[in-house]
MDAnalysis code that builds the backbone (N, CA, C; Angstrom):
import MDAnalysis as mda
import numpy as np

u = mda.Universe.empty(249, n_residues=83, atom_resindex=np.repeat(np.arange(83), 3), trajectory=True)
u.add_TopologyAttr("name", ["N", "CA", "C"] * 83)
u.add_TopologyAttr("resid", np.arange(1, 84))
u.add_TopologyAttr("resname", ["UNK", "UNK", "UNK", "UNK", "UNK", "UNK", "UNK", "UNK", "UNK", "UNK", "UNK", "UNK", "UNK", "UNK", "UNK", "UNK", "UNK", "UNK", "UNK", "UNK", "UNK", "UNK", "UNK", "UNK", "UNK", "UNK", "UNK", "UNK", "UNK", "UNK", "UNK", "UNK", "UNK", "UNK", "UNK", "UNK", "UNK", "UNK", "UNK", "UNK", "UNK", "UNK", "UNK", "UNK", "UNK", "UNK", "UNK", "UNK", "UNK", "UNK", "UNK", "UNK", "UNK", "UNK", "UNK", "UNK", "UNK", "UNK", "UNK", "UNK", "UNK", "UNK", "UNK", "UNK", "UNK", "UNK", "UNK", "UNK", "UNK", "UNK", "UNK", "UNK", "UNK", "UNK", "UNK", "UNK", "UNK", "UNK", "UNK", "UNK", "UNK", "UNK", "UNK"])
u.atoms.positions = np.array([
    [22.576, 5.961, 7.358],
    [21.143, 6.092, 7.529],
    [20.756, 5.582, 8.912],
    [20.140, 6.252, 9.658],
    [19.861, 5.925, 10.995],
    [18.662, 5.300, 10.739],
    [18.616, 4.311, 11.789],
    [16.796, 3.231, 11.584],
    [16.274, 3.344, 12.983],
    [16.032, 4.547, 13.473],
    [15.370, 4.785, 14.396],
    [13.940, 4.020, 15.083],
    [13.263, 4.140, 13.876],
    [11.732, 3.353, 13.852],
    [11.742, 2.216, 13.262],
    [12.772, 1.275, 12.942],
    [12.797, -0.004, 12.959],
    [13.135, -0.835, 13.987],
    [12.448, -1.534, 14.416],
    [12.840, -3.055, 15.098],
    [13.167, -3.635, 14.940],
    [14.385, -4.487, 15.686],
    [15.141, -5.257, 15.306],
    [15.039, -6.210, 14.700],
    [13.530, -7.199, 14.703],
    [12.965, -8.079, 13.770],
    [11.838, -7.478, 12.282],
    [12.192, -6.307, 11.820],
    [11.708, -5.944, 10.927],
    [12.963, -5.794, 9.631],
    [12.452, -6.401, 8.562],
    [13.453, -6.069, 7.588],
    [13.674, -4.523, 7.257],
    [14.896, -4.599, 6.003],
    [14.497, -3.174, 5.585],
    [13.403, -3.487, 4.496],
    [12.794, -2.876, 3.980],
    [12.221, -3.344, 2.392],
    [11.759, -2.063, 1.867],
    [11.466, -1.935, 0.623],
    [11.674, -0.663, -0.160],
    [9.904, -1.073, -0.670],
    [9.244, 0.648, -0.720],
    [8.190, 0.470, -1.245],
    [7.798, 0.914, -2.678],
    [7.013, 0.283, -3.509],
    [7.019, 0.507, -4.694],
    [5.547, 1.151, -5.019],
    [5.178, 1.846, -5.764],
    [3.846, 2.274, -6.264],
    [3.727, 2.348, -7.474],
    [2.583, 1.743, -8.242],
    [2.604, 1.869, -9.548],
    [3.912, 1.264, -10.260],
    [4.716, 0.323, -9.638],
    [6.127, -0.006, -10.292],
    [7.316, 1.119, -9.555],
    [6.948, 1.942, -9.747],
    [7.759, 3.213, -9.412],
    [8.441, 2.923, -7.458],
    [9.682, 3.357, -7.502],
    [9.941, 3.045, -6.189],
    [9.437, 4.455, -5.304],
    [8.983, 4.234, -3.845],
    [8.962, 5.116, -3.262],
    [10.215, 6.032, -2.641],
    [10.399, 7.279, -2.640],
    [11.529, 7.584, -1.738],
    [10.602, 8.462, -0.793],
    [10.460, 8.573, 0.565],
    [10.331, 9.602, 1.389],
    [10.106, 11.064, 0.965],
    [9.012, 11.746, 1.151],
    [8.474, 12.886, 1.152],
    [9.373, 14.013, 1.473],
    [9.537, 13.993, 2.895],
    [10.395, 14.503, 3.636],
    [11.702, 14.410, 3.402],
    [12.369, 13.394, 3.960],
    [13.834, 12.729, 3.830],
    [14.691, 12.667, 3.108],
    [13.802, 11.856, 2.008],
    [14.402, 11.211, 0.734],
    [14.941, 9.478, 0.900],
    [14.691, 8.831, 2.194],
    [15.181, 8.206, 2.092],
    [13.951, 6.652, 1.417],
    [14.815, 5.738, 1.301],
    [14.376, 4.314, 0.822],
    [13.690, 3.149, 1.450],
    [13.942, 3.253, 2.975],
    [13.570, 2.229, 3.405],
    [12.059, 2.274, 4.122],
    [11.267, 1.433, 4.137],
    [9.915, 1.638, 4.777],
    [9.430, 0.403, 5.982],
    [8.740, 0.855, 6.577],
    [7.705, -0.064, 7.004],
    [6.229, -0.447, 6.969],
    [6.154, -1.338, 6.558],
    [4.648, -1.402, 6.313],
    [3.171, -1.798, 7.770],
    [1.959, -0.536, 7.989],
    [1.306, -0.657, 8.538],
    [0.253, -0.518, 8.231],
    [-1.193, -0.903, 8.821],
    [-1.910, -0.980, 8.429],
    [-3.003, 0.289, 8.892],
    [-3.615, 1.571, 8.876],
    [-4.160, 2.271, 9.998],
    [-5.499, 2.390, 9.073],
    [-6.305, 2.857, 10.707],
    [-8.005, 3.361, 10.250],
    [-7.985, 4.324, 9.397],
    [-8.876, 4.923, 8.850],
    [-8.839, 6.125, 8.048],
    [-10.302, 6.619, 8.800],
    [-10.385, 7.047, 10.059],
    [-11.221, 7.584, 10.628],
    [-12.312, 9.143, 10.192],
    [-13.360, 8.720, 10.683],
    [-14.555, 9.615, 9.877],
    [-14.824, 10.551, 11.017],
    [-15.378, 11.340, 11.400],
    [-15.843, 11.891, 12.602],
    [-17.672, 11.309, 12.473],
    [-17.938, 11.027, 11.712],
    [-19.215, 10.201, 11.918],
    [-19.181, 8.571, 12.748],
    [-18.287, 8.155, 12.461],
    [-18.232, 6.519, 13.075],
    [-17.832, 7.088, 14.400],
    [-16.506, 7.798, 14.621],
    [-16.167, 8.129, 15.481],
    [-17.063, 8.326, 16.854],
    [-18.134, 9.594, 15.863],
    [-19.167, 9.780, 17.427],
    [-20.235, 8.902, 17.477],
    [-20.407, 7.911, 16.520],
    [-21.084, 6.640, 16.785],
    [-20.474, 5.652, 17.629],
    [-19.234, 5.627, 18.093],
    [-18.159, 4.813, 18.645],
    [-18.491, 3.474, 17.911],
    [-17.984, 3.806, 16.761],
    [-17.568, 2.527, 15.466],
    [-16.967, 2.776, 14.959],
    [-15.365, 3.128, 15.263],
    [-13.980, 3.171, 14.575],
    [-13.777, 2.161, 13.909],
    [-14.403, 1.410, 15.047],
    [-13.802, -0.653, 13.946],
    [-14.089, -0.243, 12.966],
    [-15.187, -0.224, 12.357],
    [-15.734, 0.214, 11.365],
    [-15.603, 0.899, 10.142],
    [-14.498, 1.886, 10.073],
    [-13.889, 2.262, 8.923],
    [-13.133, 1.781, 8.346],
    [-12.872, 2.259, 7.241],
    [-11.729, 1.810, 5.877],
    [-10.383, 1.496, 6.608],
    [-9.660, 0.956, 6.268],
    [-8.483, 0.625, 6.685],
    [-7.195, 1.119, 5.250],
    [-6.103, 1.557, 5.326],
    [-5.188, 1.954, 4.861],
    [-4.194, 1.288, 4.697],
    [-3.014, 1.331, 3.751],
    [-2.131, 0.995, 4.183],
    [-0.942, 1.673, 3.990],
    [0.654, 1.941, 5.285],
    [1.108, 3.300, 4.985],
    [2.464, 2.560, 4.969],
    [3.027, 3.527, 4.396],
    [4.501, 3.091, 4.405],
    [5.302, 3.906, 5.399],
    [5.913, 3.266, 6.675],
    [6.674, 4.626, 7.362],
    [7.859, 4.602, 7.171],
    [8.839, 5.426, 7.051],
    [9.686, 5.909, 7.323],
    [10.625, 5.191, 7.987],
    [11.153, 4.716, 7.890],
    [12.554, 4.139, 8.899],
    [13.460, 5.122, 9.523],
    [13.878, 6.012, 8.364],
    [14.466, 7.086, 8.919],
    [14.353, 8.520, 9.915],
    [12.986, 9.026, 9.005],
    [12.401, 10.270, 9.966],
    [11.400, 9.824, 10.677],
    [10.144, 8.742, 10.275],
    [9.246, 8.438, 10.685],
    [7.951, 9.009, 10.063],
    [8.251, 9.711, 8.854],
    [7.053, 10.136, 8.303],
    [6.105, 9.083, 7.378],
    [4.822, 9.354, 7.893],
    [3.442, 8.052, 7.716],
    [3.314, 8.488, 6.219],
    [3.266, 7.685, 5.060],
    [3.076, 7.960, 3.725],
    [1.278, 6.756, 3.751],
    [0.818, 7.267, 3.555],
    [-0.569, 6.830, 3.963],
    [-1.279, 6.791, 1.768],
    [-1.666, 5.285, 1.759],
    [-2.028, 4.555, 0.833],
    [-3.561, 3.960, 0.686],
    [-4.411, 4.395, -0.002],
    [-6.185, 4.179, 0.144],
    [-6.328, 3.217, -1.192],
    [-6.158, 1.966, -1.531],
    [-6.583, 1.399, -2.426],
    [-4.957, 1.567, -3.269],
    [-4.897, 1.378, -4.438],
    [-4.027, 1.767, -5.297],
    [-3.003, 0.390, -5.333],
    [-1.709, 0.786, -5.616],
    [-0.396, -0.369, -6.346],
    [0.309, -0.570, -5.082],
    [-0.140, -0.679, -4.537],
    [1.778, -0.300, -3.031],
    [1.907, -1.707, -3.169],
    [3.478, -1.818, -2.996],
    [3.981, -3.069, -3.146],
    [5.424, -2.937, -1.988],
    [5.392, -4.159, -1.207],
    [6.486, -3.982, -0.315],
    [7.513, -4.730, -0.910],
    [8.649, -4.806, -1.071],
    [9.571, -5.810, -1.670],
    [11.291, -5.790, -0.609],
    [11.900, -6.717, -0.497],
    [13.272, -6.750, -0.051],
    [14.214, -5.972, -1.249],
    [15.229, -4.854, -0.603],
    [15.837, -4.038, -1.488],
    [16.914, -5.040, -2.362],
    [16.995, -4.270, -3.425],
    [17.372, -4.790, -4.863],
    [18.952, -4.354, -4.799],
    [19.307, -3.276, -3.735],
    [20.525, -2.795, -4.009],
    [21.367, -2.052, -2.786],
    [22.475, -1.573, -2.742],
    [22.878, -0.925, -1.865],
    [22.273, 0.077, -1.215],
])
């Protein structure tokens, strides 16, 4: 598994939803990173009050880099359980 989009001081850690583990959309793979992004409106936007919106939280990809993007709900980051 290549860790392209990990840094060297980032663990691996596996994301969970609802209990359920995440695997990658795309990929399939296990490992994630956790970030935090805006969930931008085009109303705040042309008010120039980005601060201002909802905030997210996404799980990326280690492997391909694809953003799995989370609005409220179970996400849970945890250190992997297994090989």
């Amino acid at each position: 598994m290549s860790e392209r989009f990990a840094t060297p001081t980032e663990e691996l850690t596996e994301a969970h939803v609802s209990g359920r583990r995440l695997a990658c959309l795309v990929c399939g793979a296990g490992a994630f990173a956790r970030r935090e992004v805006k969930m931008n409106t085009t109303g705040m936007s042309f008010l120039g009050l980005d601060w201002a919106n909802r905030s997210a939280v996404a799980a990326v990809c280690r492997t391909c880099g694809y953003v799995h993007t989370f609005l409220g709900g179970d996400l849970e980051f945890r250190r992997p359980t297994g090989p």
